[in-house]
N, C-alpha and C positions, 0 to 999 in steps of 0.2 A: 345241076343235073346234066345240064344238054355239057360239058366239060369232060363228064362220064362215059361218053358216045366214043367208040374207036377211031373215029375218024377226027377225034377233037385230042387224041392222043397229046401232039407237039404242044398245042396252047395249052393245056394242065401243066404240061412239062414246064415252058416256058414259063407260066404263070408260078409254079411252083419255086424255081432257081430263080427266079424276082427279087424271092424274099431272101436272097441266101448269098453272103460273098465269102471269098476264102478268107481263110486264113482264122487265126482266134485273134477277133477284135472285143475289146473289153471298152466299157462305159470311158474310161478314162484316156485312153485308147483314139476316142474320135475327135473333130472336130470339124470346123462349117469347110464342106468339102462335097466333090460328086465322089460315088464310088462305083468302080464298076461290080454290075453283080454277075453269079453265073451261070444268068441266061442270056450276059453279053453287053445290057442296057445299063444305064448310069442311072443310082438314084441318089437325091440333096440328102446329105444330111444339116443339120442346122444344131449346134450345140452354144447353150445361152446358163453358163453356171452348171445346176445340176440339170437344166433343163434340157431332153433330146428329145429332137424330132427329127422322123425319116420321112419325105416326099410331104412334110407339110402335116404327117399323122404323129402324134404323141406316144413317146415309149414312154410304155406304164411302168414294166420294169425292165432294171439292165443286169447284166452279169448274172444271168441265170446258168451256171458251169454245169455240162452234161458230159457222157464219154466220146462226142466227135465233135464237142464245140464248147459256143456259147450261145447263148438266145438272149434275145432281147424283144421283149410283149411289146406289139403295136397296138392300138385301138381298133385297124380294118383292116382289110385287105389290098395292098398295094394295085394295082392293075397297069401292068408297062404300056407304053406308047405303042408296042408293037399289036397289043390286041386292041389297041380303040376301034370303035363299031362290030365288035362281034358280039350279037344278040344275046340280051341275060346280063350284059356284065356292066354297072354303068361305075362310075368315076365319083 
């Protein structure tokens, strides 16, 4: 909730482009690499067979094809290096 507050505008922002890098990257696509995303920050991926993980969290599913992308389901919510310590949000 406190992310909802007008003044907390940028960090939702940020937190939200966390999850999100250019381009259409597909399951097949990745491998053990940092990527930049874009809200500027690099997160690990780690890919082991079928197995991916982003920042150390398990994609449930990949190659989810929508009309401005692709998705791929995490378990949680990422949260970038840039907001550590801001009240509410823990790691």
């Amino acid at each position: 909730a406190k992310l909802l507050l007008p003044e907390n505008k940028e960090k939702l922002r940020s937190l939200l482009l966390y999850h999100v890098v250019a381009g259409k990257v597909l399951a097949a696509d990745l491998k053990d690499s940092d990527v930049k995303t874009m809200n500027g920050e690099k997160i690990k991926v780690d890919v082991d067979g079928d197995k991916i993980e982003v920042q150390n969290k398990k994609v449930f599913s990949a190659d989810v094809l929508a009309n401005n992308g692709v998705m791929h389901t995490i378990g949680e919510v990422m949260i970038p290096q840039s907001m550590d310590g801001f009240a509410g949000l823990d790691k």
